[in-house]
PDB file of N, CA, C, O and CB in Angstrom:
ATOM      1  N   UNK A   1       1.158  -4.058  15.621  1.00  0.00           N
ATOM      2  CA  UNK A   1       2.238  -4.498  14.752  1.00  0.00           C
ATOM      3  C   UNK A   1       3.575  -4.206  15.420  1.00  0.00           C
ATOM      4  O   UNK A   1       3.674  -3.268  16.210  1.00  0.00           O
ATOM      5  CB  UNK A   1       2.153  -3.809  13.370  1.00  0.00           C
ATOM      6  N   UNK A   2       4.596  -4.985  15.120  1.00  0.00           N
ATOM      7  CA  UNK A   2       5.838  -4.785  16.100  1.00  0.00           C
ATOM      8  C   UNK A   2       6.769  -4.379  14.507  1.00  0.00           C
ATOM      9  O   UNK A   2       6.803  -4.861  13.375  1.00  0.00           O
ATOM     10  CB  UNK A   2       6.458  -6.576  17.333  1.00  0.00           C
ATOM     11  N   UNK A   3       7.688  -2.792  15.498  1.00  0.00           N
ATOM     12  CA  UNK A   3       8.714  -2.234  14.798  1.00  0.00           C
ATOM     13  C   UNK A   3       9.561  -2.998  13.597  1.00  0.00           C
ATOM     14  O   UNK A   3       9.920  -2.568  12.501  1.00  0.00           O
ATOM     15  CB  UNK A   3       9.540  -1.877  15.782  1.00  0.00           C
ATOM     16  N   UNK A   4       9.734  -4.212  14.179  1.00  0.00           N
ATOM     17  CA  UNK A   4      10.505  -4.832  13.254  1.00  0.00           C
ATOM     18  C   UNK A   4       9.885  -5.426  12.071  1.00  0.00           C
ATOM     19  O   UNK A   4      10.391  -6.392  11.501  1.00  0.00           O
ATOM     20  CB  UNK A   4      11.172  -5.729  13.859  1.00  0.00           C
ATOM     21  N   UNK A   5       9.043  -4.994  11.774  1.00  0.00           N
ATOM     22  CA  UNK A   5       8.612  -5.465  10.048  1.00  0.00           C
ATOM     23  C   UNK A   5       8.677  -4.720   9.222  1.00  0.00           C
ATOM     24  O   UNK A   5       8.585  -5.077   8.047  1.00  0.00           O
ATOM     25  CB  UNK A   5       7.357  -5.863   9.683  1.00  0.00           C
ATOM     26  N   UNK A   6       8.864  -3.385   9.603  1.00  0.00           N
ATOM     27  CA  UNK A   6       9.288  -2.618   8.380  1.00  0.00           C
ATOM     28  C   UNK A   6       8.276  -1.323   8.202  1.00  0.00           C
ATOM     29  O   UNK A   6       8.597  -0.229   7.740  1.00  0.00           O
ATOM     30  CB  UNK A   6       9.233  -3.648   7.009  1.00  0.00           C
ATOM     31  N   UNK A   7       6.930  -1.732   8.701  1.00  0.00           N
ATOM     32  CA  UNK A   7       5.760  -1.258   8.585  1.00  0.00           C
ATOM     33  C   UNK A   7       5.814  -0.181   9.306  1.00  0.00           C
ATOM     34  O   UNK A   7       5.787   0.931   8.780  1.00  0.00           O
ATOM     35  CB  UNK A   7       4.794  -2.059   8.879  1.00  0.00           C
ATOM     36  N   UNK A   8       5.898  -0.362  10.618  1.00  0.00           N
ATOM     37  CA  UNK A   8       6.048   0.804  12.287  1.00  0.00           C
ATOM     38  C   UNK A   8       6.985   2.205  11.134  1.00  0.00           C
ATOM     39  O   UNK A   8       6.556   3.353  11.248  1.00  0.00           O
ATOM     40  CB  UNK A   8       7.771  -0.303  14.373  1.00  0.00           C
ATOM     41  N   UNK A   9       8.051   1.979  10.244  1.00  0.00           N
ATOM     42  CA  UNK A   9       9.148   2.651  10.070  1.00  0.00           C
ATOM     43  C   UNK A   9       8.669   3.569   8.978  1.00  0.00           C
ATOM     44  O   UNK A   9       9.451   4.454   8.631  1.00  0.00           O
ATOM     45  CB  UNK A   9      10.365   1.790   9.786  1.00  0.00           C
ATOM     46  N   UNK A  10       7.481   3.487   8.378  1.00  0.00           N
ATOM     47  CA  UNK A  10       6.779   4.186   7.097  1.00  0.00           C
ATOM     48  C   UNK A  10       5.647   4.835   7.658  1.00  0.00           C
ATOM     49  O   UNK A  10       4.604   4.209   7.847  1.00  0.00           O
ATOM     50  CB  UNK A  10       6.279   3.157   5.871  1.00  0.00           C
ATOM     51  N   UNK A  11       5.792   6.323   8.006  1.00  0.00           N
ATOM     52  CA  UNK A  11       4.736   7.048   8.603  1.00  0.00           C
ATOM     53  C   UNK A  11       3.414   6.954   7.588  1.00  0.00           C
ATOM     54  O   UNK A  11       3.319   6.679   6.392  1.00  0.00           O
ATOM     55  CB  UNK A  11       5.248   8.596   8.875  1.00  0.00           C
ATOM     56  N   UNK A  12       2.434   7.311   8.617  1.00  0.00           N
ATOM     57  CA  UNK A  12       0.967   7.234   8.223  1.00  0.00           C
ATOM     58  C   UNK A  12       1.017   7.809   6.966  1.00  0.00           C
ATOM     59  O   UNK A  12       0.856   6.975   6.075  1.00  0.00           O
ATOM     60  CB  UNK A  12      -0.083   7.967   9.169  1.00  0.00           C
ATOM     61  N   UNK A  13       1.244   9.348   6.447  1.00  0.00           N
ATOM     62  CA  UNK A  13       1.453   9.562   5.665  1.00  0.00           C
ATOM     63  C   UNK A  13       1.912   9.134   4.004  1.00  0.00           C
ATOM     64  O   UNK A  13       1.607   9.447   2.853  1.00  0.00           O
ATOM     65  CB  UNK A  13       1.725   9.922   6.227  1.00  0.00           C
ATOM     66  N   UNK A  14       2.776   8.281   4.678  1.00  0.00           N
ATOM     67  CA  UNK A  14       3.599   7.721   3.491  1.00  0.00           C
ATOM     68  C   UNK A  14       2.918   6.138   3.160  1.00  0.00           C
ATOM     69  O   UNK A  14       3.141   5.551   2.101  1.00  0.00           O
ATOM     70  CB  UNK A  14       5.421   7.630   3.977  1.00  0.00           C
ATOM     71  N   UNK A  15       2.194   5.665   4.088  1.00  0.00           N
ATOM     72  CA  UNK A  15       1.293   4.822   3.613  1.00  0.00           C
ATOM     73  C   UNK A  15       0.254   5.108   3.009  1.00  0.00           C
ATOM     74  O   UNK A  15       0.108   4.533   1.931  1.00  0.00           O
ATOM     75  CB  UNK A  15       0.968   4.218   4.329  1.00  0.00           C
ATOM     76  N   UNK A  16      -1.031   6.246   3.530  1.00  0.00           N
ATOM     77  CA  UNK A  16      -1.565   6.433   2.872  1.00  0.00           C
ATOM     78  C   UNK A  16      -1.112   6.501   1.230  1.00  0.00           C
ATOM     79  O   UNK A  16      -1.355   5.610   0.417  1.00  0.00           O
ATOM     80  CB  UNK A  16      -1.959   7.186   3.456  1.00  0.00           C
ATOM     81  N   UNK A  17      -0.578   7.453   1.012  1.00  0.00           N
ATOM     82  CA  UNK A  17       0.365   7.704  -0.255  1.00  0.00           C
ATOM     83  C   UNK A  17       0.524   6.505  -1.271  1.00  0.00           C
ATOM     84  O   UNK A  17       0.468   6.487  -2.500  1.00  0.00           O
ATOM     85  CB  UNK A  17       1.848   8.054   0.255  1.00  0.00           C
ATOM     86  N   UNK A  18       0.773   5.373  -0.210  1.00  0.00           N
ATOM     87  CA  UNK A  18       1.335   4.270  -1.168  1.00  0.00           C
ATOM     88  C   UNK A  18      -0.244   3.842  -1.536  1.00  0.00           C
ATOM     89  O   UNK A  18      -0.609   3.732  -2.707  1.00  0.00           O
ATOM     90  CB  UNK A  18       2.510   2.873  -0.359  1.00  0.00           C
ATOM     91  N   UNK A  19      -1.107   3.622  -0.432  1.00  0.00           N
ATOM     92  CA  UNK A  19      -2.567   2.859  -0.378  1.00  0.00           C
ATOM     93  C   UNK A  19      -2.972   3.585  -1.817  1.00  0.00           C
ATOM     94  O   UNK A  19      -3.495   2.921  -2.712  1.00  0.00           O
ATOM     95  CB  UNK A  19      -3.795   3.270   1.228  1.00  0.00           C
ATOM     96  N   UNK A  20      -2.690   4.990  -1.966  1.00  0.00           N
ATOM     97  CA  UNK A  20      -3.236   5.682  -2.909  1.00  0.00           C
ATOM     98  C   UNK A  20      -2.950   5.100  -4.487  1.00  0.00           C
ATOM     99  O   UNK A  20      -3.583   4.944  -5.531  1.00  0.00           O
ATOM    100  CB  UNK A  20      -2.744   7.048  -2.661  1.00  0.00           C
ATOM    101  N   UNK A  21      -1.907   4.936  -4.086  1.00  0.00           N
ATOM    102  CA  UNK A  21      -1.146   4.640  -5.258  1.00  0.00           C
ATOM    103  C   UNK A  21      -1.470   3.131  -5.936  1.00  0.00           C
ATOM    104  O   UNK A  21      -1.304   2.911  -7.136  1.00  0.00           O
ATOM    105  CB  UNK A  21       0.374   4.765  -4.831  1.00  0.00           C
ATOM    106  N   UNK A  22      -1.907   2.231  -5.075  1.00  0.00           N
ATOM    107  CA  UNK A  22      -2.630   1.237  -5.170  1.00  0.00           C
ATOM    108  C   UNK A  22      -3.783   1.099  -5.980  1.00  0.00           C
ATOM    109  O   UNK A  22      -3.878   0.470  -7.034  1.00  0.00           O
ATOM    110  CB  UNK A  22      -2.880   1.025  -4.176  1.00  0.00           C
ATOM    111  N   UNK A  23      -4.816   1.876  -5.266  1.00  0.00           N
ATOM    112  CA  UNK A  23      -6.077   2.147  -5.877  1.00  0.00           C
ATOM    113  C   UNK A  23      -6.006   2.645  -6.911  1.00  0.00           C
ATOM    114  O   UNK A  23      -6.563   2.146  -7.889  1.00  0.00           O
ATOM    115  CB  UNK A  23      -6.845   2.818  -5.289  1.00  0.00           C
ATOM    116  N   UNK A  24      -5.353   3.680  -6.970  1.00  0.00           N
ATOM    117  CA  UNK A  24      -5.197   4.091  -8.495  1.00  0.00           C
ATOM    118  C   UNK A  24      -4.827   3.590  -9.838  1.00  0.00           C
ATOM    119  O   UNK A  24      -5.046   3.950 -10.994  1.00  0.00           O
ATOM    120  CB  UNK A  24      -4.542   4.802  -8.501  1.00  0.00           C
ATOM    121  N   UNK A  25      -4.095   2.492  -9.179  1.00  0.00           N
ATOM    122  CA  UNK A  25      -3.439   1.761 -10.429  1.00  0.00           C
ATOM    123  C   UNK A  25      -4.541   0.929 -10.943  1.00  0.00           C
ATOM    124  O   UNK A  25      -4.868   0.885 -12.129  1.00  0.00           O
ATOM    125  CB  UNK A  25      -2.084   0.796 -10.074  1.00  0.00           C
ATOM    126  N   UNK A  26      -5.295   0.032  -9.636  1.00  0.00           N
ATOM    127  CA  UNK A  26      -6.458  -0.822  -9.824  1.00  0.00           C
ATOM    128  C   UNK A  26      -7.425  -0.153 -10.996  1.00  0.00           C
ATOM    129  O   UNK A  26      -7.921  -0.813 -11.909  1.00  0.00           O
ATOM    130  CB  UNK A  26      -7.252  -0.980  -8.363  1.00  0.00           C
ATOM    131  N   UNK A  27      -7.632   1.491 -10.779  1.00  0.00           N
ATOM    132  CA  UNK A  27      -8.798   1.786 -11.056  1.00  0.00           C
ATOM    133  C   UNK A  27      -8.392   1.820 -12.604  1.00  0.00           C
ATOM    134  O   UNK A  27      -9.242   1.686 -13.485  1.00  0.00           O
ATOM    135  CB  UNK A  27      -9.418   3.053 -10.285  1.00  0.00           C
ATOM    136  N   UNK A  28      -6.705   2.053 -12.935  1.00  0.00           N
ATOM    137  CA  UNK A  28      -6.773   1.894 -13.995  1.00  0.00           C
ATOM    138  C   UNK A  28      -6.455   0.729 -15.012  1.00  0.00           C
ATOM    139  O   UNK A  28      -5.622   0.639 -15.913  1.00  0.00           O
ATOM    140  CB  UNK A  28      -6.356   2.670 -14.123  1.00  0.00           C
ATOM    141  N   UNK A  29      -7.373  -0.083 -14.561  1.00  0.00           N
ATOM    142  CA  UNK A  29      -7.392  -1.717 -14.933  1.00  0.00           C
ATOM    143  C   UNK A  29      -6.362  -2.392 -14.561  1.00  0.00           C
ATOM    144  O   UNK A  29      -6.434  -3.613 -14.695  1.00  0.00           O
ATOM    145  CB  UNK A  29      -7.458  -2.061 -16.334  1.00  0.00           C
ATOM    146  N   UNK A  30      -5.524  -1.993 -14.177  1.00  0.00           N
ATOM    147  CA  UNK A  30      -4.589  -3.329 -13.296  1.00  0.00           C
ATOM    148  C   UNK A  30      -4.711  -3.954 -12.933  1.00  0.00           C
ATOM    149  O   UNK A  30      -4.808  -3.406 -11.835  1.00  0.00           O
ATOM    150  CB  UNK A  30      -4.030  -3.488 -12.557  1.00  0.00           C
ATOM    151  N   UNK A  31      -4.920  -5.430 -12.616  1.00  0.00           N
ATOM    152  CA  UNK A  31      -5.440  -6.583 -11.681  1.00  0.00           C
ATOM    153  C   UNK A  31      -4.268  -6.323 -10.700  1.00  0.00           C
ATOM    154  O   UNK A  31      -3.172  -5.769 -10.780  1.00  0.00           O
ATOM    155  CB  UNK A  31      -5.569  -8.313 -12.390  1.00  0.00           C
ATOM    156  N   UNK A  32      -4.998  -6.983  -9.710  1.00  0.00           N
ATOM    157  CA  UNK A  32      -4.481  -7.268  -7.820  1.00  0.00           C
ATOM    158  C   UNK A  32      -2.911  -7.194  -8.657  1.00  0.00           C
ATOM    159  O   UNK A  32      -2.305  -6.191  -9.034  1.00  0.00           O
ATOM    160  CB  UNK A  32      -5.093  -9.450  -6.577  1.00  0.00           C
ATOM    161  N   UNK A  33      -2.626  -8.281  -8.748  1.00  0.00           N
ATOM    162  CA  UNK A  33      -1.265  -8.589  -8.736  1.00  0.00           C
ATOM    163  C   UNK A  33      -0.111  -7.744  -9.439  1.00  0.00           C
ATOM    164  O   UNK A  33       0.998  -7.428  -9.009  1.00  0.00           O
ATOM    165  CB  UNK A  33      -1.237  -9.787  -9.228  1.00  0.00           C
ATOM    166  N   UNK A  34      -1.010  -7.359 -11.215  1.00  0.00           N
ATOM    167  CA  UNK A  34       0.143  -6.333 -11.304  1.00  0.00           C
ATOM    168  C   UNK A  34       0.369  -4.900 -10.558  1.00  0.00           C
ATOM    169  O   UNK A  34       1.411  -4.265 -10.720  1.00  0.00           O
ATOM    170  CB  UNK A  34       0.154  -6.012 -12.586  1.00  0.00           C
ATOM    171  N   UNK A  35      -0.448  -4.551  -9.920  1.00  0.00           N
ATOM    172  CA  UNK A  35      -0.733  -2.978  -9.143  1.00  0.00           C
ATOM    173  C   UNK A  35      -0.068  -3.533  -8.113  1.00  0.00           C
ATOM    174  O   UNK A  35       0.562  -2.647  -7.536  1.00  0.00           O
ATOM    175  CB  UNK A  35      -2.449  -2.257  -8.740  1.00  0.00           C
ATOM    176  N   UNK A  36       0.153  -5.039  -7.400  1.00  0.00           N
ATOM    177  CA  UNK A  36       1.145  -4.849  -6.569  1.00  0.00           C
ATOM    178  C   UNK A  36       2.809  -5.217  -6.967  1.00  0.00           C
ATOM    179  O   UNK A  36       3.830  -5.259  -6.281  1.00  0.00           O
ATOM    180  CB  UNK A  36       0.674  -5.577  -5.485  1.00  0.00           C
ATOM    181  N   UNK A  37       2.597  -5.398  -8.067  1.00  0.00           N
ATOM    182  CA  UNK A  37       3.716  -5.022  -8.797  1.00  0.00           C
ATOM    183  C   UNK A  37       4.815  -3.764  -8.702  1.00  0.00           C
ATOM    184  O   UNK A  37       5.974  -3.516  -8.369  1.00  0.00           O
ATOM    185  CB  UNK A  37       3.201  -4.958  -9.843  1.00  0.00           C
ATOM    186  N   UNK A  38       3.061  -2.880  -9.477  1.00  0.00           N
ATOM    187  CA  UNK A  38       3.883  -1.790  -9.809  1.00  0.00           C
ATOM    188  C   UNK A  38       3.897  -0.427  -8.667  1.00  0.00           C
ATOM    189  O   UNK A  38       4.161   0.720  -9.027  1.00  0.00           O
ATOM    190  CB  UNK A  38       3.352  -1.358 -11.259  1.00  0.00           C
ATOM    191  N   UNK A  39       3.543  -0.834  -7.163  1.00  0.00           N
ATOM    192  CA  UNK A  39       3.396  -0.127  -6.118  1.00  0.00           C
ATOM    193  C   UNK A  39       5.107  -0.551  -5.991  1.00  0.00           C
ATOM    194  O   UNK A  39       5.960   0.257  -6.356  1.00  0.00           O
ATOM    195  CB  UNK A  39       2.076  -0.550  -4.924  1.00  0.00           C
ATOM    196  N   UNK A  40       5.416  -1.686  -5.524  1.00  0.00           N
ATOM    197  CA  UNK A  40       6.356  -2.495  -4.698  1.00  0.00           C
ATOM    198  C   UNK A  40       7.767  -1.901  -5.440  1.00  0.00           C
ATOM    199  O   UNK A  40       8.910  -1.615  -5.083  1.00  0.00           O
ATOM    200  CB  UNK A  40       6.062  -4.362  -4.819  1.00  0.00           C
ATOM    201  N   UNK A  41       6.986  -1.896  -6.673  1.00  0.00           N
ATOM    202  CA  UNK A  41       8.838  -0.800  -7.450  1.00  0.00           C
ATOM    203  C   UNK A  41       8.959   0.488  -7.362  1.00  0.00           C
ATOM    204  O   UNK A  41       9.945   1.212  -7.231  1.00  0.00           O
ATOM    205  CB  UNK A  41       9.185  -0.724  -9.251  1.00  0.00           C
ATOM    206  N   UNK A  42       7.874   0.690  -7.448  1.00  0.00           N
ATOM    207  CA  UNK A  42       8.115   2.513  -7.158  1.00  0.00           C
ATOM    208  C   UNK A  42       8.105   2.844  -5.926  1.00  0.00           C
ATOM    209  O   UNK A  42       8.624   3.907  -5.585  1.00  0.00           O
ATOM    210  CB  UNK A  42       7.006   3.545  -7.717  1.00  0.00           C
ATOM    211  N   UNK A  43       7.638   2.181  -5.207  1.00  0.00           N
ATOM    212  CA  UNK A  43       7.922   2.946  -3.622  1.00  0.00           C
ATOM    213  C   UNK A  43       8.808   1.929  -3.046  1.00  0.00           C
ATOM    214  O   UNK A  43       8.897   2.193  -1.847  1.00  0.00           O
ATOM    215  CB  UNK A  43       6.408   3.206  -2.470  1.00  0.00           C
ATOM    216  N   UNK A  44       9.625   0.713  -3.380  1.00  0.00           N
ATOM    217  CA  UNK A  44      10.772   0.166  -2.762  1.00  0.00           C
ATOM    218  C   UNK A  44       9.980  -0.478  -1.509  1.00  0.00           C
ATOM    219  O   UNK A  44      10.568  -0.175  -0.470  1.00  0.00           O
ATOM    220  CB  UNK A  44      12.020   1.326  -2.405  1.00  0.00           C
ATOM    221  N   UNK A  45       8.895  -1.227  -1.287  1.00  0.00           N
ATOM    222  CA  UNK A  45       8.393  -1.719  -0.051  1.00  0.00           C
ATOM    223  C   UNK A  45       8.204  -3.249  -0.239  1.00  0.00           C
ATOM    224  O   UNK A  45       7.793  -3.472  -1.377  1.00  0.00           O
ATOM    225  CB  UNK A  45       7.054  -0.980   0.358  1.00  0.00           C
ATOM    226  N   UNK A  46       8.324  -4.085   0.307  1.00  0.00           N
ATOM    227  CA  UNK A  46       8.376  -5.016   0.175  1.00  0.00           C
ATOM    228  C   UNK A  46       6.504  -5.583  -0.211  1.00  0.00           C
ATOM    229  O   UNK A  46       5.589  -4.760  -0.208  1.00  0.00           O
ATOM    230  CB  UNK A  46       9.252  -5.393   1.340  1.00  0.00           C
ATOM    231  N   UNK A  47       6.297  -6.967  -0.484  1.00  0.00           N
ATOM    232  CA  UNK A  47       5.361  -7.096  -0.661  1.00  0.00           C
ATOM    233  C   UNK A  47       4.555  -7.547   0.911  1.00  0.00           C
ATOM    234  O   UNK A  47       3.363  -7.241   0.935  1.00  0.00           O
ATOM    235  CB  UNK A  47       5.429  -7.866  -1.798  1.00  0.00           C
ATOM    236  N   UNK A  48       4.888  -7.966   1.692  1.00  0.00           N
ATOM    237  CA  UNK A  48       4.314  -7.842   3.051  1.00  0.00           C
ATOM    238  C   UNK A  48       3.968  -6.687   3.434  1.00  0.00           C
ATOM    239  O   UNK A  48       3.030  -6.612   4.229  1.00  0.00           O
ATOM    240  CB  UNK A  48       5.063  -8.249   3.978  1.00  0.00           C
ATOM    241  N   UNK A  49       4.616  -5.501   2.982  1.00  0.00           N
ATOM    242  CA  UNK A  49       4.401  -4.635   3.708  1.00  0.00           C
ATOM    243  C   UNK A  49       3.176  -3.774   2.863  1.00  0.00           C
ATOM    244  O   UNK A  49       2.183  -3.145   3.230  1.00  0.00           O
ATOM    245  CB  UNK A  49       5.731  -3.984   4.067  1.00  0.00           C
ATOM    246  N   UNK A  50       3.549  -3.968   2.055  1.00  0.00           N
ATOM    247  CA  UNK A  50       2.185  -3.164   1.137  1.00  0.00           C
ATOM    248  C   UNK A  50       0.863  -4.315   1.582  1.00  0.00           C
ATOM    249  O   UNK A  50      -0.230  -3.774   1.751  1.00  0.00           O
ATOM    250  CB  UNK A  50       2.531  -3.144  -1.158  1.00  0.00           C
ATOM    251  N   UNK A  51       0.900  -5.285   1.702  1.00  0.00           N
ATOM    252  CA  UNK A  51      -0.235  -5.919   1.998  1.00  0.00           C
ATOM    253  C   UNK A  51      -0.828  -5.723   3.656  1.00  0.00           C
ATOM    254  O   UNK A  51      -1.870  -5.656   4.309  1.00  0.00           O
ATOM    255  CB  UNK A  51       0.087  -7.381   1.617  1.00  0.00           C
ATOM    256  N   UNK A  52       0.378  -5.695   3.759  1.00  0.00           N
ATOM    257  CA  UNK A  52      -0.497  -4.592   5.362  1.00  0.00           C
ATOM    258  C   UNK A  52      -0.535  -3.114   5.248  1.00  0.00           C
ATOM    259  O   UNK A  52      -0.482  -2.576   6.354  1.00  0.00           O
ATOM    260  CB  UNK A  52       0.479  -4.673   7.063  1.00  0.00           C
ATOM    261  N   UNK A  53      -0.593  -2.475   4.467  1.00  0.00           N
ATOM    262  CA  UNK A  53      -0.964  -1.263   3.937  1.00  0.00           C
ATOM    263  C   UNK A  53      -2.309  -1.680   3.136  1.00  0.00           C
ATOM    264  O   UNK A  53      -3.343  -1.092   3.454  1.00  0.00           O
ATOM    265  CB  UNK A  53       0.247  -0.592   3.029  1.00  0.00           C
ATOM    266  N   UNK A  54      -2.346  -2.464   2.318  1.00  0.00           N
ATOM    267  CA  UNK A  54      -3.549  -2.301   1.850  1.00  0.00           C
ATOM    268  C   UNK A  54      -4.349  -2.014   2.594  1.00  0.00           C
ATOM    269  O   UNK A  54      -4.843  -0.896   2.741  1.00  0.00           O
ATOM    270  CB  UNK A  54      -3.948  -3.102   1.307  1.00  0.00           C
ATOM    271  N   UNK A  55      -4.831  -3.949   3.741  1.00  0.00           N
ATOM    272  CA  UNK A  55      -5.538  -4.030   4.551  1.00  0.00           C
ATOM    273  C   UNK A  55      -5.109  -3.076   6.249  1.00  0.00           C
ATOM    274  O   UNK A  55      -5.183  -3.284   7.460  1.00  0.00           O
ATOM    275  CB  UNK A  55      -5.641  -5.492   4.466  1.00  0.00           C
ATOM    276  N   UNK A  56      -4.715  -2.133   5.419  1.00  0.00           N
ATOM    277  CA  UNK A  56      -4.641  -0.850   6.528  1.00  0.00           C
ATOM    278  C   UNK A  56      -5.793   0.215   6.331  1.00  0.00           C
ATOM    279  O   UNK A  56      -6.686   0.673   7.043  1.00  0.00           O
ATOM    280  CB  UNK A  56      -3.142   0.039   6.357  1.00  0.00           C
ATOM    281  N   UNK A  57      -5.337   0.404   4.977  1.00  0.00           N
ATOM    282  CA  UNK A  57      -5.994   1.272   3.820  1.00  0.00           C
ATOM    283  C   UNK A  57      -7.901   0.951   4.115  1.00  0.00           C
ATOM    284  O   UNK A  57      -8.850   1.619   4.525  1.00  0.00           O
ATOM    285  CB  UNK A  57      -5.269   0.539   1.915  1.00  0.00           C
ATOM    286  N   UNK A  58      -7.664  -0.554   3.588  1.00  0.00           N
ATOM    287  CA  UNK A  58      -9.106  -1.013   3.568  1.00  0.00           C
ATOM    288  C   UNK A  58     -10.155  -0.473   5.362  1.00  0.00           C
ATOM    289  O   UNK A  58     -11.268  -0.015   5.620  1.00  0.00           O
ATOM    290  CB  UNK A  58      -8.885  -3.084   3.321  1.00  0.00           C
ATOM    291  N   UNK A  59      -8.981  -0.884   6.114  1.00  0.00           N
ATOM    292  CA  UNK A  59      -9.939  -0.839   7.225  1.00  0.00           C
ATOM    293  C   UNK A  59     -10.589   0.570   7.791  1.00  0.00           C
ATOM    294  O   UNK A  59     -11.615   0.966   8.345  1.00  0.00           O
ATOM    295  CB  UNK A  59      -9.235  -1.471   8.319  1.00  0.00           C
ATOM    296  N   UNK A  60      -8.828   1.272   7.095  1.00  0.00           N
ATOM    297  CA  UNK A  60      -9.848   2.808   8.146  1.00  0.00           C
ATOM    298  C   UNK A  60     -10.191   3.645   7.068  1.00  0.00           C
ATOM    299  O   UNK A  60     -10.185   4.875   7.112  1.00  0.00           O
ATOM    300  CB  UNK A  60      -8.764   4.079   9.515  1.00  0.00           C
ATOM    301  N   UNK A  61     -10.646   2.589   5.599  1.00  0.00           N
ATOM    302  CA  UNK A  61     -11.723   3.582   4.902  1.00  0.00           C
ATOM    303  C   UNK A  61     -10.546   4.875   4.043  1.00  0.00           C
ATOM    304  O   UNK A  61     -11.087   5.910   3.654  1.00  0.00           O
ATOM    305  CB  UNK A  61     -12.999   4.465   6.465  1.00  0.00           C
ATOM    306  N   UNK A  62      -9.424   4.754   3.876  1.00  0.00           N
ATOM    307  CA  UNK A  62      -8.116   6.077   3.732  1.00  0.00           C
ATOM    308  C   UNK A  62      -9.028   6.195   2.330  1.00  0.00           C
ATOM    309  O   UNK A  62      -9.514   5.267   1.684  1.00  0.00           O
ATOM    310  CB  UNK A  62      -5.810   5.621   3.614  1.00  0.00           C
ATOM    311  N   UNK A  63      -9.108   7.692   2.058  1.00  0.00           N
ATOM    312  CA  UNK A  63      -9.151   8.124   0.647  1.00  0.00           C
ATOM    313  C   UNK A  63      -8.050   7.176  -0.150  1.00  0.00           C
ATOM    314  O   UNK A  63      -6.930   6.790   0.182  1.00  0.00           O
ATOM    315  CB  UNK A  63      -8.792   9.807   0.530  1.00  0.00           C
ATOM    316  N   UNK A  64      -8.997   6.924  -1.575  1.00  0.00           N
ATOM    317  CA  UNK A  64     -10.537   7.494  -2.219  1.00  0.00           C
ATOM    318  C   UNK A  64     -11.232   6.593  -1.833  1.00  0.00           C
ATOM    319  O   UNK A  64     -12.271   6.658  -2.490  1.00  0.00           O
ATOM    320  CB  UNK A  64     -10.826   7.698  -3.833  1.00  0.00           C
ATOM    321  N   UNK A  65     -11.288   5.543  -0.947  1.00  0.00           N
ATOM    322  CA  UNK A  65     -12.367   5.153  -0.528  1.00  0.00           C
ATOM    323  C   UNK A  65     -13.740   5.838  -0.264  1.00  0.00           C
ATOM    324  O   UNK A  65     -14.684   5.181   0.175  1.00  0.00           O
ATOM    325  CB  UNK A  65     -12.011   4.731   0.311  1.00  0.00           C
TER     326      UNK A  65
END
């Protein structure tokens, strides 16, 4: 991924965090869309960028997977 998307600039950490925050919302019945709703306001990330966080999330398995 190249620096300039926004992504490079949000340490591992702070993605996980968000990925977390994702799942969690899902688990508590949120569909896809509003959980990326309500990620994208509370952590101020755009929606590209949480979607490469998800499928960040998804690939290397990040807790609670």
């Amino acid at each position: 991924m190249t620096p300039d998307n926004g992504h490079e600039q949000l340490v591992e950490d702070r993605r996980k965090e968000i990925f977390l925050a994702l799942v969690e919302a899902q688990d508590r019945e949120m569909d896809v869309a509003q959980s990326h709703r309500f990620v994208v306001r509370r952590f101020g990330v755009s929606e590209r960028q949480l979607r490469e966080i998800e499928e960040e999330g998804l690939d290397c398995e990040w807790p609670p997977l």
